[in-house]
N, C-alpha and C positions, 0 to 999 in steps of 0.2 A: 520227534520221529514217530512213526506210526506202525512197527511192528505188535502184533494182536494176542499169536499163539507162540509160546516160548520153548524149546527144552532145554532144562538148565541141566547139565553136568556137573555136580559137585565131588571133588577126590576125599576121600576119607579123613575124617582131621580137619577140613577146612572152614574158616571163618564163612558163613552165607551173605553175613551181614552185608559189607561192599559190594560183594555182587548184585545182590539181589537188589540194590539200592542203583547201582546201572541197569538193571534190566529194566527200573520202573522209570528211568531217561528215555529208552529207549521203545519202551513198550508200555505207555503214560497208561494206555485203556487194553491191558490188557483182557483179552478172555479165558486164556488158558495159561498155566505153568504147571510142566511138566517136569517134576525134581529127580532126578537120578542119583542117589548116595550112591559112590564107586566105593566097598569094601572090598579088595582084594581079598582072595583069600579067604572068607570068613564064611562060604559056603553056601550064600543065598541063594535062593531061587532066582531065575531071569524075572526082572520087573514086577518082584512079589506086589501085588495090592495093599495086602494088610499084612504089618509089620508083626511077624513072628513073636509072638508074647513068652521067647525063652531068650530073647535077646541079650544081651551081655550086658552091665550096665554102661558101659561104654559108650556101645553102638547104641543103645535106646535112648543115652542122652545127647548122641550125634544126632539122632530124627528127632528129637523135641525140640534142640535147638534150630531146626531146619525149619520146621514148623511154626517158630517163635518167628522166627527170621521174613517168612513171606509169607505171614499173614495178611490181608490183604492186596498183594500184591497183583493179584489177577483173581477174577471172577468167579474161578474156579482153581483152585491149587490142588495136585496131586502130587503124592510125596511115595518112591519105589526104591527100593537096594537092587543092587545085584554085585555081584561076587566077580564079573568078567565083563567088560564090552565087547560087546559084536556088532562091528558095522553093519552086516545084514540086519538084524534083529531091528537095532537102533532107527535104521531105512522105512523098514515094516514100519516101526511105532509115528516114525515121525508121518510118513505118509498117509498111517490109518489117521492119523490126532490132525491135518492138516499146520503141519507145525511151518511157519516162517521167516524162524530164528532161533537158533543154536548158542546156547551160552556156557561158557566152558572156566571153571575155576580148579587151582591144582588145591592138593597134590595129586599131579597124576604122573603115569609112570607113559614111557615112552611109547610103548603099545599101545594105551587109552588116547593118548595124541594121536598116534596114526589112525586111529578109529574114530575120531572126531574128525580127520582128516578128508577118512574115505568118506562117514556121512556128506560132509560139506560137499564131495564130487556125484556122491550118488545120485542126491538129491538137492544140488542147487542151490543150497542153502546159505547163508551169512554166518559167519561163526564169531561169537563177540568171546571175545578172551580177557578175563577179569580176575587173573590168578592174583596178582602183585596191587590190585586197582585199588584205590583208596575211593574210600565212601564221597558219592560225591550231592552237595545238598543242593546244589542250582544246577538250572535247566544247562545243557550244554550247546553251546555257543561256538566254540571255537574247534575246529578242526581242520586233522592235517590230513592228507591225502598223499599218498604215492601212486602217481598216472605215467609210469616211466613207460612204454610203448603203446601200442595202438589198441590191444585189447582192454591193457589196465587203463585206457583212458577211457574208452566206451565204459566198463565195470564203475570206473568211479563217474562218470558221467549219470549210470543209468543211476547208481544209487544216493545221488542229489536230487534227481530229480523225482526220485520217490520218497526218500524223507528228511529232503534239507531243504527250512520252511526261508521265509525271508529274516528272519532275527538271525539267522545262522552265516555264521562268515565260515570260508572255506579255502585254505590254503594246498594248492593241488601244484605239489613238486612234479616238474617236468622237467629233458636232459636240457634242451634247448626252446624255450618258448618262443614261437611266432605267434605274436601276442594277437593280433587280427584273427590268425586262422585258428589258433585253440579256440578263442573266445568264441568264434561263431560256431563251432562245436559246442560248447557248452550250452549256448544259446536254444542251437538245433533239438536239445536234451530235454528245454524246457523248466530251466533250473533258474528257483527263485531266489538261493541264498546268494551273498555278496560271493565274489571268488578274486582271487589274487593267484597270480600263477608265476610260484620262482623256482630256481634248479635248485637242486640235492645241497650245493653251496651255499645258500641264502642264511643269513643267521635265523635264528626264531626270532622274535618279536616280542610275542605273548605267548602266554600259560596256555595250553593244549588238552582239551576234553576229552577228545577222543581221537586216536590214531587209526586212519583206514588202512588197507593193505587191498590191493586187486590180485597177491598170488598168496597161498599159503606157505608161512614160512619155515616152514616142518618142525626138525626138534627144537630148534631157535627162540621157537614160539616160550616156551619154559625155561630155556637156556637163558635167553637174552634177559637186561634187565630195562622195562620197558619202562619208559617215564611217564606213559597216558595209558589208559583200557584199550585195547585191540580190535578193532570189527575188521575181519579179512571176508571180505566179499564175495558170493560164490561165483562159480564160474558160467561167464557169459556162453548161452545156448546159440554157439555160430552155427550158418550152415556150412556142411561138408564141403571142404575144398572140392573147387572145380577148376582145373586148367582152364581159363579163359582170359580172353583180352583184356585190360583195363579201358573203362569205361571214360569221358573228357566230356563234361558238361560245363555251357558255360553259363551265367550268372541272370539270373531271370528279371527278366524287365516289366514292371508294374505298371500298366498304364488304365489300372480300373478294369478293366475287361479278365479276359483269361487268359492266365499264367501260360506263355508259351516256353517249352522247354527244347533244346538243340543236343542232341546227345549221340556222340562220336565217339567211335573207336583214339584211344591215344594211340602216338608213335605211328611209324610208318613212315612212306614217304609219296610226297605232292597231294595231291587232293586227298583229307585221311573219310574214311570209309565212315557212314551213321552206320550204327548201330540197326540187327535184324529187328523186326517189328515183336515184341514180345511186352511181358508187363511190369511195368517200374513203378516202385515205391519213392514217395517224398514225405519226408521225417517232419514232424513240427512241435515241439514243445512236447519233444521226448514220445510222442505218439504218433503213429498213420495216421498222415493226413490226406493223403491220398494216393491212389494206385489205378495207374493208368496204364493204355496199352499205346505202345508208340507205333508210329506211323511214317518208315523211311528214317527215322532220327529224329521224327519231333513231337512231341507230346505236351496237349494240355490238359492243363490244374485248371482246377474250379478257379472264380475268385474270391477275396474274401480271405482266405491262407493269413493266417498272422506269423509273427518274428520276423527278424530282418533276414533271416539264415532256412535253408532246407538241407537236410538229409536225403541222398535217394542211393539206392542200389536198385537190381536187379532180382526178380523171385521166380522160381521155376511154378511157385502156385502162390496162392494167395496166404497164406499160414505162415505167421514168422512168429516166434517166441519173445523175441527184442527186437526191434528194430533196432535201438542204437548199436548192436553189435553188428549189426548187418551192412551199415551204411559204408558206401564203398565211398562216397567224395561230399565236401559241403559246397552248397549253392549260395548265392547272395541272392535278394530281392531286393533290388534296385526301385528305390520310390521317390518321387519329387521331392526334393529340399526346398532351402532357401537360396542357397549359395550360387551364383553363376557354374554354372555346367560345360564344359569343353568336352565335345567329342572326338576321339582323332582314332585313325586308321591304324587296329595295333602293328601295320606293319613300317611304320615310319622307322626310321632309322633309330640308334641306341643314343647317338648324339642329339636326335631331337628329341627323344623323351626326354633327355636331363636338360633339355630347355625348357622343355614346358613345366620341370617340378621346378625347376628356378623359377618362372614365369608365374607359378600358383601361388608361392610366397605371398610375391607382391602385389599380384591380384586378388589374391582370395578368391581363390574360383576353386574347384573340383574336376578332373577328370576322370572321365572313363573311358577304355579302350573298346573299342570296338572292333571284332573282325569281320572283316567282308566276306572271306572263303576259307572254308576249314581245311587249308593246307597247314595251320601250323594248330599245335592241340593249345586249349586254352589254361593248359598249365605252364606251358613253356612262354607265353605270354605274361602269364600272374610273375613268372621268376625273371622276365626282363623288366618289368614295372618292379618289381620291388627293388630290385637292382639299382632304378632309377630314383626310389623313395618316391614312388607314387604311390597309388592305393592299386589294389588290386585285382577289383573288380574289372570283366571282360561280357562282354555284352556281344548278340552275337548278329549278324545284322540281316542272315536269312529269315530267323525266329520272329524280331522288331516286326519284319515287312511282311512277315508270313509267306516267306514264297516259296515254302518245300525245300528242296533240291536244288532250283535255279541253275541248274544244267546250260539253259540256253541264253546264260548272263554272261558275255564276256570280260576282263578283268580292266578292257578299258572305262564298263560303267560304277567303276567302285567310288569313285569322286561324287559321281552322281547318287548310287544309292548311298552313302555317306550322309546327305545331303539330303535324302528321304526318312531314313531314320530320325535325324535331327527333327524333321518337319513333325514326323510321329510324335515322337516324344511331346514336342513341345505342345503339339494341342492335345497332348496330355496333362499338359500341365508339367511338366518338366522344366524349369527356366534354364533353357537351350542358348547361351549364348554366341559359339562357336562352333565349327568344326575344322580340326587339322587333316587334311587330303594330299594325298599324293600323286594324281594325278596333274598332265598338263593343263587342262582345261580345271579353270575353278568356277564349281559348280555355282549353280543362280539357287541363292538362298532367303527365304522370310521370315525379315525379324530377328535374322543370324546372321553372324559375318562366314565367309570361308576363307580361311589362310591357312599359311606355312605354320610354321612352328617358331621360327626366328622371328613372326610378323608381332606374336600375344604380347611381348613386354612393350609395346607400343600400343597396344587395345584398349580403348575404356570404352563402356557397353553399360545401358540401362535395359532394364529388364522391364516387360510388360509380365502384371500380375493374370495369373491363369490359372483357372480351377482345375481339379485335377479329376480325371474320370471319363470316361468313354464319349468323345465330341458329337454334336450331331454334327449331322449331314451339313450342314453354312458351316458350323467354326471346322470339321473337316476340310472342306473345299478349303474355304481362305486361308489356313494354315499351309497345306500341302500347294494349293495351284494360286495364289493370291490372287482367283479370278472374284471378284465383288461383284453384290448381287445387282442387279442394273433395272429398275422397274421400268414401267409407263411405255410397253415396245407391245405392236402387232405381230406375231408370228405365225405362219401358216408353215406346216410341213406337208411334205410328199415325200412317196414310195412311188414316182408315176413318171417314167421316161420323159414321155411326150409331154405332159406339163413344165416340166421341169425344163424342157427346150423352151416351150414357149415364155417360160418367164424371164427368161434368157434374153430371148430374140427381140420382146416386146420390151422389156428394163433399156437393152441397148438403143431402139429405137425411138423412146419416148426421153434420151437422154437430152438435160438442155446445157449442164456446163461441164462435166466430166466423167468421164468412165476410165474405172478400175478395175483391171481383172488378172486374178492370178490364175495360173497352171501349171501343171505337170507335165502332162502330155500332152502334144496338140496332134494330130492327123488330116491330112487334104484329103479328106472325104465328103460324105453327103451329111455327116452334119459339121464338121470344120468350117466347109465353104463359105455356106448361110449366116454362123456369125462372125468369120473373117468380111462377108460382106457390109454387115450391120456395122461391124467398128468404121470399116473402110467410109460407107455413108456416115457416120457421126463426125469422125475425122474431118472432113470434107465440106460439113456444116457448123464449123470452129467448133465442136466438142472438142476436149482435152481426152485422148485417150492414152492412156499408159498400161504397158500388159508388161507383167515380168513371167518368164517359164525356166525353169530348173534344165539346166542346160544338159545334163545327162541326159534324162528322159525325155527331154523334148528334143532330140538329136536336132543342137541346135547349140555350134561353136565348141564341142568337147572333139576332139581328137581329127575339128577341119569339119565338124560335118555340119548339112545345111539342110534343114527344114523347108521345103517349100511354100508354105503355107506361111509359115513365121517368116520367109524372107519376102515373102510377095507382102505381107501385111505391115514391114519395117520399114518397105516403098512411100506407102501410106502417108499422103497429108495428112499433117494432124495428128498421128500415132506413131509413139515413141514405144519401143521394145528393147529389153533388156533380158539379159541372161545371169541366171545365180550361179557362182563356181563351176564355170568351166573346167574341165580337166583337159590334161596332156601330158604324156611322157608315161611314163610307168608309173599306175597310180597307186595310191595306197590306199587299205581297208575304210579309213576317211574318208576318201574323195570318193569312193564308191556306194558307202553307205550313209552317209551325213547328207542328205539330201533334201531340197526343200518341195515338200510331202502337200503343202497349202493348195488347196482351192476356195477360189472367191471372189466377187463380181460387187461389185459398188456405184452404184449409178448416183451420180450429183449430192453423196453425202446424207441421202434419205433413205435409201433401198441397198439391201445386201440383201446377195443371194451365197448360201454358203452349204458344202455337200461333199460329197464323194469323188464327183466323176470329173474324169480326163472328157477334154472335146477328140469325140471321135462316134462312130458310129454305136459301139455298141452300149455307151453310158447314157445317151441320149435317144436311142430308139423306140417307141413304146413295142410292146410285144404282139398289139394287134394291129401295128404296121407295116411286119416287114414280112416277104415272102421265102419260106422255107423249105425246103426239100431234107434227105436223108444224105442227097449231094451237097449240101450247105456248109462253110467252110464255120470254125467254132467260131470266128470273130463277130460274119455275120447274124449270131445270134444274139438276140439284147440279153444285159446281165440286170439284175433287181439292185436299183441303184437308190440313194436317201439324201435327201436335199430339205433345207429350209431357206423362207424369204419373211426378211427382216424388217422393220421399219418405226421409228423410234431411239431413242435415247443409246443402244447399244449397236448401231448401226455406226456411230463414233469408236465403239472400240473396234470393232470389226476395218473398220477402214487404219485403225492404229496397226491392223496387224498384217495389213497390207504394203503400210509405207514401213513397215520393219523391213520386208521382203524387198522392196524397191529400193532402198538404201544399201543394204548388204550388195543390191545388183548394180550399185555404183550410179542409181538413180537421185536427182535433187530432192531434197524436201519439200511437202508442198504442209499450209493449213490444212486442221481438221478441226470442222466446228459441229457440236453436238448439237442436235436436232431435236424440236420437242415431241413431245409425248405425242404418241399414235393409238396408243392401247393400255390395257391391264394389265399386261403379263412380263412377270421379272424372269429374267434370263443371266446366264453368268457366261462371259468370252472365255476359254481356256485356250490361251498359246502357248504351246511347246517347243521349246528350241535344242535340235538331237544334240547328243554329245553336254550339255549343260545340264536341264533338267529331267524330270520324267511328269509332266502336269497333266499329262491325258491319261497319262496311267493309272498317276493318283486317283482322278477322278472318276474314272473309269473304277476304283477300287472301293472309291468313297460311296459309291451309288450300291455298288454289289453291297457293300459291309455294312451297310445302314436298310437294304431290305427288310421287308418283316415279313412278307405276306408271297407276290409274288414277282417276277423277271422277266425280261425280252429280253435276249442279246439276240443281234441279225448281224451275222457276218461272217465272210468265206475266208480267212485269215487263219494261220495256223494260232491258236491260243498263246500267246505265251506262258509257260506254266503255272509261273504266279496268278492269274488268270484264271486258268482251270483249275486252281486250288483256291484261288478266292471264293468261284462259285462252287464247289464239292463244298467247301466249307459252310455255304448259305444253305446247301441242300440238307446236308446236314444240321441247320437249326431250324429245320421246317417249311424255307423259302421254297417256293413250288417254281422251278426254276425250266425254262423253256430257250433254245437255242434254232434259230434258222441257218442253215449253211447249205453251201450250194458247192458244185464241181467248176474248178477253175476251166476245164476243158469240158464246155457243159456236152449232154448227151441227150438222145432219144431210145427209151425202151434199151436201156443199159448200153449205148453202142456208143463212143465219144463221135462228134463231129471232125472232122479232117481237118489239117490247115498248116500253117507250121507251129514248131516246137509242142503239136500238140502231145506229145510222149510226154515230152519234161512236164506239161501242164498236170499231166494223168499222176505221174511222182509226187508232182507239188499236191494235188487234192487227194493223195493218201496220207501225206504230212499231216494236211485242216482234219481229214477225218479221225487221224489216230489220237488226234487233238480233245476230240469229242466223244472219245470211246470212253472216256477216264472218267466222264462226268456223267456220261448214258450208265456206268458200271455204279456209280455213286446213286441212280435214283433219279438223275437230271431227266430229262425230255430232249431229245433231239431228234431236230426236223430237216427233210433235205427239201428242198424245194422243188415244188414241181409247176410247171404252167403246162394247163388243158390245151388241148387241141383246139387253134384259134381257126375261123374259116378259112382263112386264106393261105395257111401250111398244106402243102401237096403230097403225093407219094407214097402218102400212107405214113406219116411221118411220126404220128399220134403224141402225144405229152412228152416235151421237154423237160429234164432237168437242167437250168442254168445256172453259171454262173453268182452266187451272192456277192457282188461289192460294195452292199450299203453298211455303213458305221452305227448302228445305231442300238439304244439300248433305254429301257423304261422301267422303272420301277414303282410299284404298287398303286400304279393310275394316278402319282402324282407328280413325277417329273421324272423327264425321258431329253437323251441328248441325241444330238448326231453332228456328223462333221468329217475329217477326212483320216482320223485317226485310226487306224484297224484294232485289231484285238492283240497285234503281234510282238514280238522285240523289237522289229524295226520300228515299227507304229511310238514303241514306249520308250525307246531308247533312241536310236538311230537320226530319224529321220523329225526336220520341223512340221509341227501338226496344230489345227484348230477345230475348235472342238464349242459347240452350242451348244447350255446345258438348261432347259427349260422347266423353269419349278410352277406350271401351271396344269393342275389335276383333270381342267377339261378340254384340254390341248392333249395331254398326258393318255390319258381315258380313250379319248379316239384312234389315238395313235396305235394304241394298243389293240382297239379293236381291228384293223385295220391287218395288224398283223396277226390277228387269228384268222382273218378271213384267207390269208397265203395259209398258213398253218391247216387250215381246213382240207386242205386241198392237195397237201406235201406228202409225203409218206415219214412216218414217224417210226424211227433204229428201233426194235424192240430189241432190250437187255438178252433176252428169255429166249431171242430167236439162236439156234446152235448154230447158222451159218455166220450171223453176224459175231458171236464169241470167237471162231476158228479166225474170222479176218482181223477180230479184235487182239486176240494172241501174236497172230502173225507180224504185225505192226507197230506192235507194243516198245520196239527197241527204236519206233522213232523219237522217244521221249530224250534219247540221246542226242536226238540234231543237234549240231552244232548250232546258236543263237549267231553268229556270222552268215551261214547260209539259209535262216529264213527264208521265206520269200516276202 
């Protein structure tokens, strides 16, 4: 032990010898001892210096033997009488002498106790009580502890881990030990000696060195007849009670990176509230190891943090005297094992927990519960897992995925993000072998199974070995979207209406054995016609053409209705047309959001063309084609649309994820044979299938989280908020991050364009904008799109703002994707999407510059401006949209 400066109280009469023989146990290197002869009575002076030379010879051979007694003892020995204690006095002395332990040998009289009593409160101090103590000549080893509630557990907590080394075993009585959760308190403390934790019942064992006490035991202390020397601990410096909530944090998940923390109000009922944004303390090895400011409920830790356990509470400022007295709840830090890992949804049933702890037996796997949404606290979780003899770690799967709030996640994608977590972890390095979900759909997982809870005792599962630590950019992709890198492909991208028709027009024309095209939307307009004309000629010249379109949005078989253009084009020699999930009847949240999202065009198994747009006027227009007035209805004006043409080796997967779509729409299977090498450039296919997985979101996440330097995102979609918090978050590590967004109901010189539903459009483009506020407020760049005044606009019509529907997004001039996925919940959840993710820097490079040249020319939200604040305020409560009604 490591106590320095002493004051020893000795009672009149008393042996020094034993005492002073524990103080030098306790105080090996002493500096100071400060001796107090207590003679009642006998009229000294307070804390005389030098020892009255009329002394009696009694008393004069009380102080020589005192003097014999702690000779060497400390550095410095000082030897004082006094006639009376006074707690104040005694206060003073210890104060001025920086004294940091009290040692106390009788005879003393019950007054001199309580004054020993008071110092110990005055001044915080350890009081070691050595009246009955027998001399002891080895180091001390063995000790007992009394931690009977919360304070005296912190007290003996803190005073292990300030001078109980590793040779020291520590036997620490508790009423009821929950052997996990003590233990990682003690851990959180910092404490290197052994510890064994049994009730008040437990027989001894062994011989006992030194007895702790966390309360003083008043006259007792003298009364009792104690079987080891006394250290009663002083009292822990809490802070002032504060009527406040209790705090529910759940157990923090390690994957190399930063410490993400989830910190909720307990109790309550249905969704429970985070916590206000103020600043939290995390304990480690008995010290601050850090103190952060949370953020909505979530806060991160550096990495790096060592124990397996944290400490955190709450501080109204930064100054705490002890942590360990402070700490309101303990954390786990959840790191990769060895052992196969089962994730499941903590809100399975009670019957399926106690099948999977049957199921862990025999497997030898580990679970951890995971919750999807903080309607239940994650201590009433840890107490249905113990209940079940699981372990009781609860993980939490907002924090995992970092998605803030997730406000606009419905509880139908918990299967799904279940099944994201997993993907996390495991290119973490986590060996992820399962996940239990509760959902009806079971989610599409890699490298993992997903089942029920009755399905594990039937599972055997090998494990691929995985390092553990923050993935790049490939083992992120392929973990998360199993999309594979695909080398040896030509790709050329556009941001350019009118090309992008033409490559359309001319791919269909120069077709020799088959054309593939999927859709969304189709329209009998003026650009409809042209390539219903094209397939019509292909057809006609034995092309194989097959077109599948999403029967909702291509009003075409959902509720009787008929497309003219899709019916006229189904006439068609040669071209076979299909519809994906038609609906009828009263439909459900499903049928109207699970929709097939895909566009994509494949000519003869060599050429894909794959993008954004619906066939219809305004996807396809270039913007120095068409004629505008102030009278122009918003459809007629083109929207800034993003398209690539493929050609190469991933022109095979591309056409794989066409004949998904044609199958599902009750289409035959045909061959797909891969094509050789056209080019240098490796590319990765992401499909995403709604309601099973989230692969465009991943990767969409994968590209933001792995930026370093700087960002494009282009697109007129309300963010989802994981999303906007992904990229706040890139802003925040110095990613210089830039957004293009445009008004769904585009406008001239602030006025929207007429048409129909153009109101609801004006609603929907204050959703995208309130979207972009969060991220302009964080530091982002956000750009609206403008296009100049082209010759042939009339009326004085001057610069448009349109429409953004391009998907597209680049990161640090080295690979940038596009495809039909938007930035939204529907896009990441909902709705089937494909998604081209191109990891070539001088493909990347242009891209980019391409979109400074728009950005040049847009107007850019200043933060700073006080009109755009007052609309930013105003708007702020769309962060509440419902994620069902998206757009």
């Amino acid at each position: 032990m490591n106590y320095r400066r002493v004051l020893f109280i000795l009672g009149f009469g008393g042996d020094a010898k034993a005492p002073v023989a524990l103080i030098r146990q306790l105080a090996p290197e002493a500096e100071l001892l400060l001796v107090i002869a207590h003679a009642p009575d006998r009229g000294f002076a307070w804390f005389s210096a030098d020892v009255p030379g009329d002394l009696s010879e009694e008393v004069a051979a009380f102080v020589e033997a005192i003097r014999a007694s702690t000779a060497g003892a400390a550095q410095r020995v000082e030897v004082s009488l006094t006639s009376h204690l006074d707690a104040g006095e005694l206060a003073k002395l210890a104060a001025a002498s920086e004294i940091d332990l009290v040692a106390a040998a009788g005879p003393l009289s019950a007054l001199s106790i309580s004054a020993v009593a008071e110092l110990r409160k005055q001044c915080s101090l350890p009081v070691l009580w050595c009246a009955r103590a027998p001399a002891v000549d080895r180091a001390m080893k063995e000790i007992r502890c009394e931690a009977i509630g919360t304070r005296a557990r912190a007290a003996v907590a803190a005073f292990l881990r300030d001078h109980a080394g590793a040779a020291v075993h520590a036997t620490v009585i508790v009423l009821a030990p929950r052997g996990g959760d003590l233990r990682s308190a003690l851990d959180i403390a910092g404490i290197a000696a052994r510890i064994d934790l049994v009730t008040p019942s437990a027989p001894r064992t062994e011989p006992v060195d030194l007895l702790v006490l966390a309360r003083f035991p008043g006259l007792l202390l003298d009364a009792r007849a104690w079987t080891a020397p006394v250290l009663i601990l002083p009292p822990l410096s809490v802070p002032a009670p504060v009527v406040r909530r209790r705090i529910d944090v759940a157990d923090l998940v390690d994957d190399g990176g930063l410490l993400r923390a989830s910190i909720h109000y307990a109790g309550g009922t249905g969704r429970s509230a985070p916590i206000p944004d103020q600043d939290v303390v995390f304990v480690s090895a008995g010290r601050i190891a850090a103190v952060v400011t949370t953020s909505a409920g979530t806060a991160d830790l550096p990495p790096g943090l060592g124990g397996d356990a944290l400490g955190v509470f709450r501080v109204a400022d930064r100054t705490v005297a002890d942590p360990i007295a402070a700490i309101e709840q303990e954390v786990a830090v959840i790191r990769p094992g060895s052992r196969p890992l089962v994730l499941c949804d903590s809100e399975i049933t009670d019957a399926e927990f106690a099948l999977l702890a049957g199921a862990s037996g025999e497997q030898a796997y580990d679970v951890l519960a995971v919750r999807m949404r903080p309607v239940r606290s994650c201590a009433s979780i840890r107490d249905r897992l113990r209940k079940a003899g699981l372990s009781t770690r609860v993980a939490d799967a907002s924090a995992v995925l970092d998605e803030g709030e997730a406000l606009d996640v419905p509880e139908a994608m918990d299967a799904v993000r279940l099944a994201r977590v997993g993907a996390r972890m495991r290119a973490a390095g986590f060996p992820v072998a399962a996940i239990v979900h509760r959902g009806p759909h079971a989610p599409l997982t890699i490298g993992f199974a997903a089942a029920r809870a009755a399905d594990l005792r039937a599972m055997r599962w090998t494990l691929d070995a995985a390092a553990p630590g923050p993935p790049s950019l490939a083992r992120r992709l392929e973990a998360t979207t199993g999309a594979a890198r695909i080398s040896g492909n030509r790709v050329e991208l556009e941001m350019d209406n009118a090309k992008a028709r033409r490559w359309l027009l001319d791919a269909i024309a120069g077709s020799e054995r088959r054309v593939h095209l999927q859709l969304y939307m189709a329209l009998d307009d003026d650009v409809g016609k042209p390539v219903e004309a094209a397939l019509a000629a292909a057809g006609a010249r034995g092309v194989t053409v097959r077109v599948v379109v999403d029967s909702l949005h291509g009003f075409e078989g959902s509720y009787g209705s008929r497309n003219p253009l899709l019916e006229r084009l189904r006439a068609r020699p040669g071209v076979e047309l299909r519809v994906s999930r038609p609906v009828s009847g009263l439909p459900s949240l499903e049928d109207v959001k699970q929709r097939d999202h895909r566009k994509i065009a494949v000519i003869d198994g060599t050429v894909a063309l794959i993008g954004g747009r619906n066939l219809s006027h305004e996807y396809y227009a270039g913007f120095e084609e068409v004629q505008l007035t102030p009278r122009s209805l918003w459809r007629q004006v083109p929207w800034l649309d993003a398209g690539a043409r493929v050609e190469g080796p991933a022109v095979a997967a591309l056409e794989r994820s066409f004949l998904d779509a044609w199958s599902v729409a009750g289409g035959a299977p045909f061959e797909i044979a891969e094509p050789p090498a056209a080019g240098s450039t490796a590319v990765r296919v992401v499909v995403h299938h709604g309601l099973r997985d989230a692969c465009t979101l991943e990767a969409y996440l994968a590209l933001i989280e792995t930026a370093t330097s700087h960002l494009y995102a282009v697109n007129g979609f309300p963010l989802i908020l994981e999303m906007q918090h992904a990229l706040i978050r890139a802003v925040a590590r110095g990613v210089r991050v830039k957004a293009l967004f445009g008004n769904l109901t585009p406008t001239h010189d602030g006025t929207p364009f007429g048409g129909p539903w153009s109101s609801a459009r004006i609603a929907a483009t204050e959703l995208v904008h309130s979207r972009i506020d969060a991220l302009v407020a964080a530091g982002g760049e956000g750009y609206q799109l403008t296009i100049p005044q082209q010759p042939q606009w009339t009326g004085g019509l001057g610069a448009v703002d349109p429409h953004v529907h391009a998907k597209v997004m680049s990161v640090d001039g080295r690979v940038c994707s596009v495809g039909s996925a938007n930035l939204d919940i529907t896009a990441g959840y909902w709705e089937n999407e494909l998604m081209l993710i191109v990891e070539d820097p001088s493909i990347a490079s242009a891209y980019e510059a391409h979109i400074e040249q728009l950005i040049a020319g847009s107007r850019r939200v200043d933060r700073d401006d006080p009109a755009w604040q007052r609309t930013a305020r105003r708007r702020d409560w769309m962060r509440y949209w419902p994620g069902n009604l998206s757009v």
